[in-house]
C-alpha positions in Angstrom: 133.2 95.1 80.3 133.4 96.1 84.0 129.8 95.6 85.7 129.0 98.5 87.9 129.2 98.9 91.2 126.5 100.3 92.5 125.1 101.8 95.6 121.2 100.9 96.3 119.3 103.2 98.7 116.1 103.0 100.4 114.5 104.6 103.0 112.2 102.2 105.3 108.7 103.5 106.4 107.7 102.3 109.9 104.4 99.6 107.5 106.4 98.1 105.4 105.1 97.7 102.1 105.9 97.2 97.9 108.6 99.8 97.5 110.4 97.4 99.9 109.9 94.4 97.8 111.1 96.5 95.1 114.2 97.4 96.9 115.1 94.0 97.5 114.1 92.3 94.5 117.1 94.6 92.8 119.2 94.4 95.0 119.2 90.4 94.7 118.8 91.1 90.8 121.9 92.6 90.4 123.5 90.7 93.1 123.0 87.4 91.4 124.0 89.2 88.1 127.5 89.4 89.5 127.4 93.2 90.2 128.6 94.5 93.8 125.7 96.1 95.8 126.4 98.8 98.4 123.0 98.9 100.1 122.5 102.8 102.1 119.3 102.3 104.3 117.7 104.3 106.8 114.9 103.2 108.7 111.7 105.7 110.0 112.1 104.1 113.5 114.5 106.0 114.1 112.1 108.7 114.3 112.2 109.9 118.1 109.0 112.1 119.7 109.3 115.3 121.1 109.3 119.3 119.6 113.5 119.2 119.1 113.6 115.7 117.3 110.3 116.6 115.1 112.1 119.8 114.5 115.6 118.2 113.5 113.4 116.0 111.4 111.8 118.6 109.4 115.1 119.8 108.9 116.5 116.7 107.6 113.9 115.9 105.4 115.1 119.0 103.4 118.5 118.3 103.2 120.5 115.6 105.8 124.0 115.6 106.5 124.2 112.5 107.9 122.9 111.0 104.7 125.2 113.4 102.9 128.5 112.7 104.6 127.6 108.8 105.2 127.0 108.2 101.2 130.0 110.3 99.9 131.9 107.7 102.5 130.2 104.9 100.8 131.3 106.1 97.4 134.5 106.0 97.9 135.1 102.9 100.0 133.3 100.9 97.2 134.1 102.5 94.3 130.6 103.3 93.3 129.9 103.7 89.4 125.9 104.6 90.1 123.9 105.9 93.1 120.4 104.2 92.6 117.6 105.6 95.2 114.2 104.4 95.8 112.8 106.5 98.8 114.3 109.7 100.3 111.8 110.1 102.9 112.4 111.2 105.1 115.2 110.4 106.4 117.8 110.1 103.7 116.5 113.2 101.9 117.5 114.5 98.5 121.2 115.3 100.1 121.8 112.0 98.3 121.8 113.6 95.1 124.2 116.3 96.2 126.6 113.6 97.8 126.7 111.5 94.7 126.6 114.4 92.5 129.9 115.8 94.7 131.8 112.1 93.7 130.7 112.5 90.4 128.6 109.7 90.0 125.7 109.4 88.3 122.2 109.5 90.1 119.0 107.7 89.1 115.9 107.3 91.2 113.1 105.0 90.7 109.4 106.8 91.3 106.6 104.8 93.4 104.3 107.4 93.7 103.6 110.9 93.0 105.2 112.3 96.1 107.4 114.8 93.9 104.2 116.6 92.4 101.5 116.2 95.4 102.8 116.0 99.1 99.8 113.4 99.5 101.6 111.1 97.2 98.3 110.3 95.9 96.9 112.6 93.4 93.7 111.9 95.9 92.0 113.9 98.4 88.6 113.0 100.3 88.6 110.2 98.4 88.2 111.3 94.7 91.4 112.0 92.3 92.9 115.6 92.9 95.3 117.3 90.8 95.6 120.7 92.2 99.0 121.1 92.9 99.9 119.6 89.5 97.5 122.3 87.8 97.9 125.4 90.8 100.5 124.9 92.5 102.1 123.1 95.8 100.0 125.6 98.0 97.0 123.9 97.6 98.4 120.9 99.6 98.8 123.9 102.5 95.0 125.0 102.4 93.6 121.3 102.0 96.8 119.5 104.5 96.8 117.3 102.1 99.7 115.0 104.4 98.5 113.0 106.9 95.4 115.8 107.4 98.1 117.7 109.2 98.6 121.3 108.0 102.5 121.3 110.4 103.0 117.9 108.3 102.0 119.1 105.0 104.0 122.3 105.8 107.3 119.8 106.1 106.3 118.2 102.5 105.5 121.4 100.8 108.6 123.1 102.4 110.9 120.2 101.3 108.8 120.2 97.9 109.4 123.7 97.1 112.5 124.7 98.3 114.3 122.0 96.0 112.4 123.0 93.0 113.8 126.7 93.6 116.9 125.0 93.5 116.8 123.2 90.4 117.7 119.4 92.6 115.0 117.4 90.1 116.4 118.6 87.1 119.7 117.3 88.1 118.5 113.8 88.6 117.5 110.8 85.8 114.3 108.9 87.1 113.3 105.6 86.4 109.0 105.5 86.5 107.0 102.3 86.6 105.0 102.6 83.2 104.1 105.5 80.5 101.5 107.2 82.5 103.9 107.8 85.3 106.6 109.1 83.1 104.0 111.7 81.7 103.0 112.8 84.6 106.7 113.3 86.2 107.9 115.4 82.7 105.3 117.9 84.5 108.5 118.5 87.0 111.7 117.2 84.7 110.3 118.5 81.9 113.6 116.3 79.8 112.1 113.3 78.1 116.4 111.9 78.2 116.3 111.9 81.3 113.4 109.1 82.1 112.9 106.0 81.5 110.8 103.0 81.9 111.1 100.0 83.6 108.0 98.1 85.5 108.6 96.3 88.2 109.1 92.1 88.2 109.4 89.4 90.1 111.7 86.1 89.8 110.8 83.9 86.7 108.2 81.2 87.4 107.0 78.0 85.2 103.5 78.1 84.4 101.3 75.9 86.4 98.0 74.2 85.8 95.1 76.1 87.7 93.1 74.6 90.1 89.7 76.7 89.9 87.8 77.3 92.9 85.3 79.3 93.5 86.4 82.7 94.6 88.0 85.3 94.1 91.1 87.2 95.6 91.4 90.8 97.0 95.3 91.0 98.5 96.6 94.5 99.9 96.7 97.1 102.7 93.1 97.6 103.9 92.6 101.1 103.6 90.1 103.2 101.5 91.5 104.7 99.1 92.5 100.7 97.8 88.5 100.4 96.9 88.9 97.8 99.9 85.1 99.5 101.1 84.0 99.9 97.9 84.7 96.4 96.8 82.5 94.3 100.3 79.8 97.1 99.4 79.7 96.0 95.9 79.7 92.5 97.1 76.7 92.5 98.5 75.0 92.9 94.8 76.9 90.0 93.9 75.5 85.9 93.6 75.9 84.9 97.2 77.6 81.3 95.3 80.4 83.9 94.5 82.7 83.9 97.3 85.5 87.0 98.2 88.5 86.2 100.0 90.5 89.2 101.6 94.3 89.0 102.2 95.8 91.5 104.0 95.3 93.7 107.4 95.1 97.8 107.2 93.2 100.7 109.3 90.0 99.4 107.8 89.7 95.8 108.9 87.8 96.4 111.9 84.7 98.5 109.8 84.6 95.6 106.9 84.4 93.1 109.8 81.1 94.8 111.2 80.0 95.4 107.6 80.1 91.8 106.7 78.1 91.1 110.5 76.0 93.4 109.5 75.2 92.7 105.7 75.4 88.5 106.8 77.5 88.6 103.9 78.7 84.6 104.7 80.8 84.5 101.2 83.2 87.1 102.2 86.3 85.6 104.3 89.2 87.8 105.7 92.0 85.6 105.9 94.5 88.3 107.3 98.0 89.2 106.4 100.0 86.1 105.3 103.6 84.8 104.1 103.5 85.5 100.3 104.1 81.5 99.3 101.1 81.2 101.0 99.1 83.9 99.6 100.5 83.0 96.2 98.6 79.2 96.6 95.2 81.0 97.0 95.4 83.1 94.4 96.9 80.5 91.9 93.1 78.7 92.6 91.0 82.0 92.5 89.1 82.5 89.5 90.6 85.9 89.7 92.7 88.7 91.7 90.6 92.3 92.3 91.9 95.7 92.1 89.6 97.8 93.4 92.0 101.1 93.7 90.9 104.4 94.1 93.8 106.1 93.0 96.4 106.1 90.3 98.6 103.5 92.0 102.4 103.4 91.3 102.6 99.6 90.1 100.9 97.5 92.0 102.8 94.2 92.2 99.6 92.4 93.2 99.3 92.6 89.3 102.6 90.7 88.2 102.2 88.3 90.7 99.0 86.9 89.8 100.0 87.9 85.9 102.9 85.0 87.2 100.3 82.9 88.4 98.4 82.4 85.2 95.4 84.6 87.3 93.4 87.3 85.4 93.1 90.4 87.0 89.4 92.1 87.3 90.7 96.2 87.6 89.3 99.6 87.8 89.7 101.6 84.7 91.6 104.0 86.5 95.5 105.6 86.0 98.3 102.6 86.3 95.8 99.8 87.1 94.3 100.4 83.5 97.2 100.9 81.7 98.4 97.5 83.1 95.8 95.5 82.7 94.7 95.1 78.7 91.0 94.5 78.7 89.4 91.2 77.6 93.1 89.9 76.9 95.0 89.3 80.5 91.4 90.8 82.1 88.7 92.6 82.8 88.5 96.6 83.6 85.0 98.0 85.3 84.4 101.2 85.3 85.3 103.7 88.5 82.7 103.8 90.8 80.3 101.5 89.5 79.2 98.6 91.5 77.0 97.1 88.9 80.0 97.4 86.1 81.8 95.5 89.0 79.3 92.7 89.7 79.2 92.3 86.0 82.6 91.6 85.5 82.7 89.2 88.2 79.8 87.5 87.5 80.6 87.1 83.9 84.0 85.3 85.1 82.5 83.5 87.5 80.4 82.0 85.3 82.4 81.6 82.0 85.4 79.2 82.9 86.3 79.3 79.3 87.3 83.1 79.0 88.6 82.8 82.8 91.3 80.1 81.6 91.9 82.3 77.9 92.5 85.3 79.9 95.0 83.2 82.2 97.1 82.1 79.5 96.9 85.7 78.3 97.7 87.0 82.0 100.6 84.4 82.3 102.5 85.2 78.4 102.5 89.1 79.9 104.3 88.2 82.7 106.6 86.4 80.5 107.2 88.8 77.9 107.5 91.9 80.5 107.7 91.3 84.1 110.1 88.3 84.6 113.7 89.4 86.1 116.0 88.3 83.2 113.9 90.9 81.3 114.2 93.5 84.0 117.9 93.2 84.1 118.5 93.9 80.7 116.3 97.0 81.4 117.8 98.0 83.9 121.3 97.8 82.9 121.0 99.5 80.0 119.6 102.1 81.9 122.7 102.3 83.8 124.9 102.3 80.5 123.1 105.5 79.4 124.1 107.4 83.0 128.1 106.2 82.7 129.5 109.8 81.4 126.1 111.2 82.5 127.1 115.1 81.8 125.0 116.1 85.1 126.9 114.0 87.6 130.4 116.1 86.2 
């Protein structure tokens, strides 16, 4: 059987982050699978200031005919078979849809947050879980500007939001979601159980390795709040001071944990910065485990099957995708949201216990095998695809 071609798109945001990893870890996926990839990219530096270029932008984040006319070209230079998307915003826009839709081809997009119910992306506002616009309506994103604290900016999301809803565009479109508690939460939109599917995320198949156990443990990610990166080094300070806490990663917040840890003399707390992910993988391969701290539902993190890779247990709040991931006293630990002391406990009861620590890295390590690797994700993913050949909403 003819493998498909297929046409991968992604739109950049100015910090890069995982949806990018994603991007490319299918793109070389199928590559290597013998499948010709197409790759359509735009990138949010191309984002020029001033009122006529943020006005053309809000435009284009509705519907873009560059992305429109460049993609239907793209179809039928490389004989396309399916249009895969990752992020439309905001750049490329759902005019993708509509341009593959036009050539016939069927459309698929892979969710990484929640951008298509809340404009926030987050289900979060001030810090706490927020489902308003799920339960009310997109116009509570207007009152609280619930994008970037900017009530023009939020206007662009819940203009782009509703107006394609009107429309009908997300019933048009299959979606690919990360786990089961993502899929239930975008049927609130599709509301057609055929038309999504799940596939987690993976990364390239790695031989076990022996851990080395030091002692610390590993927080890797963006350093913002709503990570649990300030809830975490405030928690820490309840913690055995022979437990150390090493932070990979840079983010908005890395100045105010620096004067916290001054402040606190909290000497077993290291920030080690951003670093290349070889690098950052030899750490955590020695940590006695990986933190999640999140705030928020998360997507997938893939701070979780990379250290699932690594033989490392993950310690994770008992929160949305971060719970659901993470199968408590098996491949880890799960404390509950908010609580320091559940926190402490959990660390201090791995910290101390090197038996359970190496059980639940055995554990962590046969999930990763059994779920995240990319032979497994390939078969996923192509039978995926199968299912979309003839799709009846791409005719």
């Amino acid at each position: 059987m003819k493998k498909q071609n297929v046409l991968m798109a992604h739109n950049y945001y100015q910090v890069p982050g995982g949806e990018d990893t994603v991007f490319h870890n299918e793109v070389k996926m199928l590559e290597k699978n013998g499948h010709k990839v197409t790759k359509y990219t735009r990138h949010n530096d191309e984002i020029k200031g001033g009122i006529l270029s943020k006005l053309k932008l809000g435009i284009e984040t509705i519907f873009s005919l560059k992305t429109y006319k460049e993609v239907k070209k793209l179809i039928d230079e490389n004989d396309i078979d399916v249009v895969h998307v990752h992020n439309t915003l905001p750049l490329i826009s759902p005019s993708i849809y509509y341009a593959a839709r036009s050539k016939k081809v069927s459309v698929v997009q892979t969710i990484h947050n929640f951008r298509l119910l809340c404009p926030g992306a987050t289900f979060t506002r001030n810090g706490e879980i927020c489902e308003d616009c799920l339960a009310r309506g997109l116009e509570q994103s207007l009152k609280n500007r619930c994008y970037r604290n900017s009530l023009s900016q939020t206007f662009i999301m819940y203009t782009m939001l509703k107006f394609h809803r009107l429309i009908g565009t997300h019933k048009k479109v299959n979606y690919i979601t990360l786990t089961n508690f993502n899929k239930n939460k975008i049927l609130n939109l599709v509301n057609d159980e055929r038309k999504v599917y799940i596939k987690p995320n993976f990364i390239e198949k790695r031989d076990k390795v022996e851990r080395e156990l030091k002692d610390y443990f590993v927080y890797i990610g963006r350093l913002e709040d709503i990570k649990g990166i300030n809830f975490l080094i405030e928690a820490w300070k309840e913690v055995n001071k022979k437990v150390n806490l090493y932070i990979i990663g840079d983010g908005p917040e890395k100045d105010r944990i620096k004067i916290f840890i001054e402040e606190n003399k909290l000497n077993n707390i290291k920030i080690l910065g951003f670093m290349e992910r070889e690098k950052a993988f030899d750490i955590i391969r020695k940590s006695i485990a990986v933190i999640v701290p999140s705030q928020c539902y998360e997507g997938f993190p893939m701070t979780i099957a990379e250290s699932f890779a690594l033989g490392v247990p993950i310690i994770g709040n008992n929160l949305g995708n971060v719970s659901s991931l993470i199968k408590n006293e098996y491949n880890g630990l799960l404390f509950e949201k908010n609580s320091m002391l559940s926190l402490k406990s959990k660390v201090e009861k791995l910290f101390y216990n090197k038996e359970l620590n190496i059980e639940l890295g055995n554990n962590a390590y046969s999930t990763f095998y059994k779920y995240y690797t990319d032979d497994k994700n390939y078969e996923a993913l192509i039978n995926i695809y199968k299912s979309l050949v003839g799709d009846n909403n791409a005719k």
